[in-house]
One Martini backbone bead per residue (centre of mass of N, CA, C, O) as a GRO file, in nm:
protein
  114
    1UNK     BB    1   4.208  18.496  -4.019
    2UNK     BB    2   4.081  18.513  -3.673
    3UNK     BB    3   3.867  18.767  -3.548
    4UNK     BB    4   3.762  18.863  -3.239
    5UNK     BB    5   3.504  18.992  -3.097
    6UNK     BB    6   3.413  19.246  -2.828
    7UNK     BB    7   3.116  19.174  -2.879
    8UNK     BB    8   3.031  18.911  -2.987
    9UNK     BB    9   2.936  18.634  -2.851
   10UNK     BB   10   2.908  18.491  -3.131
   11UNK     BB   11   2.975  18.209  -3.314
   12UNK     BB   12   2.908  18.126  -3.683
   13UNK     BB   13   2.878  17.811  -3.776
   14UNK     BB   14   3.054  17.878  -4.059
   15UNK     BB   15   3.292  17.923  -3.889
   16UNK     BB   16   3.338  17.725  -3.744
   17UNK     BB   17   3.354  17.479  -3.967
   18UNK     BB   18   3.586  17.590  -4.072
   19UNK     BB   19   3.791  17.556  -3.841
   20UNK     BB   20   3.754  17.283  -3.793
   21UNK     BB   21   3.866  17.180  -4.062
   22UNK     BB   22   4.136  17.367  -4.055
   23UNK     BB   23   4.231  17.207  -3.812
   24UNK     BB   24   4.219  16.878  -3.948
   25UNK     BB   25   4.398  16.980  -4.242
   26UNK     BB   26   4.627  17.012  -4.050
   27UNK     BB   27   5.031  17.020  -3.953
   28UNK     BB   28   5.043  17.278  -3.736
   29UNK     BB   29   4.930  17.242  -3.443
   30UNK     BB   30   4.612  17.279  -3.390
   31UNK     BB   31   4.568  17.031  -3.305
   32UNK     BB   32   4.414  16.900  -2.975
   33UNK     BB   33   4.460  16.632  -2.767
   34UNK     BB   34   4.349  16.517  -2.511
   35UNK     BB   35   4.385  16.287  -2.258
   36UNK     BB   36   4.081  16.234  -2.244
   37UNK     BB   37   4.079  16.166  -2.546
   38UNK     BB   38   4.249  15.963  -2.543
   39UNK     BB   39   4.155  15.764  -2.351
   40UNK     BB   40   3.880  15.715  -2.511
   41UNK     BB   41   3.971  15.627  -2.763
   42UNK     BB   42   4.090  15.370  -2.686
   43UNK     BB   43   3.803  15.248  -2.461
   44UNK     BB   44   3.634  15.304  -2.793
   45UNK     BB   45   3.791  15.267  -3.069
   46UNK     BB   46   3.907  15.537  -3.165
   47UNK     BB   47   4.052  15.734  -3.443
   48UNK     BB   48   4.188  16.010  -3.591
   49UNK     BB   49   4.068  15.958  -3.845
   50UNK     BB   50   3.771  15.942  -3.736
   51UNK     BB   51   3.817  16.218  -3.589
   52UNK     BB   52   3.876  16.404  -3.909
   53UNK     BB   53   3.617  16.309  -4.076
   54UNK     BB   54   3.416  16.433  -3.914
   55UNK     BB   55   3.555  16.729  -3.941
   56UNK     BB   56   3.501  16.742  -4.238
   57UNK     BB   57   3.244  16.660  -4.305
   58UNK     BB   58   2.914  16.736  -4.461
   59UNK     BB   59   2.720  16.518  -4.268
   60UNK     BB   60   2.747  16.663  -4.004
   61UNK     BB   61   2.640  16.716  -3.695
   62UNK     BB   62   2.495  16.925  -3.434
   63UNK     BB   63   2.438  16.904  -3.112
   64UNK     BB   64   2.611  17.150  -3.023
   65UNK     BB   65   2.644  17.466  -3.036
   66UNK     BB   66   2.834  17.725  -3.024
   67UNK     BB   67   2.982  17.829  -2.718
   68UNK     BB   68   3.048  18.031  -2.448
   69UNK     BB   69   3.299  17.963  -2.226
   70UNK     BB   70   3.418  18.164  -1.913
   71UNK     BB   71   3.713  18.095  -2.068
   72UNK     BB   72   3.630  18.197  -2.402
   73UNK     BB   73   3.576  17.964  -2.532
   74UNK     BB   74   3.449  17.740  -2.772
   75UNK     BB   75   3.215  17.507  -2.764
   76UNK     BB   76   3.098  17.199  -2.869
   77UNK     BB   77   2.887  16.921  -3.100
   78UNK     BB   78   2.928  16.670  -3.295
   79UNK     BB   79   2.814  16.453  -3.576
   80UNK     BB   80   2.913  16.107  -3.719
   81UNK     BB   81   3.038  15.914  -3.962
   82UNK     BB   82   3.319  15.594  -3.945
   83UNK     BB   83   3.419  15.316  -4.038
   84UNK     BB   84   3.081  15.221  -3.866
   85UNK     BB   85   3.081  15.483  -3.678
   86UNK     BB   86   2.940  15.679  -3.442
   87UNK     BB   87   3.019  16.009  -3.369
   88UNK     BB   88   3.113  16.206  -3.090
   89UNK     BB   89   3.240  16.535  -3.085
   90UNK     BB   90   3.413  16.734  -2.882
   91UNK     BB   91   3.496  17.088  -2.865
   92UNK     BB   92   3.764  17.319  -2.886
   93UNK     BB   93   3.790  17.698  -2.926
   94UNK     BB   94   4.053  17.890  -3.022
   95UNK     BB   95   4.042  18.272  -3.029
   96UNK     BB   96   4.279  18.422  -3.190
   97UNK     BB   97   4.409  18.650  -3.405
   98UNK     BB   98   4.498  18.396  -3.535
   99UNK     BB   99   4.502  18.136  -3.563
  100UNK     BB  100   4.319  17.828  -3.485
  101UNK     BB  101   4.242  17.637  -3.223
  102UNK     BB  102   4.165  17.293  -3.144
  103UNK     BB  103   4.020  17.100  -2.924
  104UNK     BB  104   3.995  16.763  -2.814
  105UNK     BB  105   3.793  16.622  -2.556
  106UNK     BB  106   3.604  16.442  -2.638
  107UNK     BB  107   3.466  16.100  -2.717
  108UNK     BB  108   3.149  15.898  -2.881
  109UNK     BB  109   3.007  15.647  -2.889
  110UNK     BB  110   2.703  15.591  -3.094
  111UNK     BB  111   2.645  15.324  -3.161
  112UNK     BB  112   2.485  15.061  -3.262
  113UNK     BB  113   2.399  14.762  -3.030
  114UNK     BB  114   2.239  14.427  -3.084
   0.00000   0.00000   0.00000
């Protein structure tokens, strides 16, 4: 269970990242793929397997730290790679009383083309 602090801004990364890897390996419907995720998923042949991978992964890196956006939510920017992919995937994490949500807001291919 993970209790929102009504003093503190700040999602401390090492709990981020619980979050994220717990909403990847959850399947009682805690992560959630936004329209715009899935039209992008399409658009640039990434799979939920390749982003869940990524939010899994041990070598993941922080593109953006966990912010606070106006509505509650915290949003964030992971960096991983996947499949032959480098892949950027930004998530919303919805923290209430007990289970958190995380929403896939958009993906983006970062591999290098030559």
């Amino acid at each position: 269970m993970v209790k929102k602090s009504k003093v503190s801004n700040i999602l401390p990364d090492k709990l981020a990242l619980k979050i994220i890897r717990d909403a990847a390996n959850s399947e009682d419907g805690r992560l959630i793929i936004t329209f715009h995720a899935k039209k992008r998923m399409v658009e640039r042949e990434i799979t939920i397997n390749q982003i869940t991978s990524v939010m899994q992964s041990k070598h993941t890196r922080w593109v953006e730290r966990p912010y606070q956006t106006p509505s509650g939510d915290w949003e964030c920017k992971i960096h991983g790679a996947s499949a032959g992919k480098v892949i950027e995937v930004v998530l919303a994490i919805k923290l209430p009383e007990n289970d958190s949500d995380v929403a896939i807001v958009t993906v983006i291919d970062k591999t290098v083309k030559n």
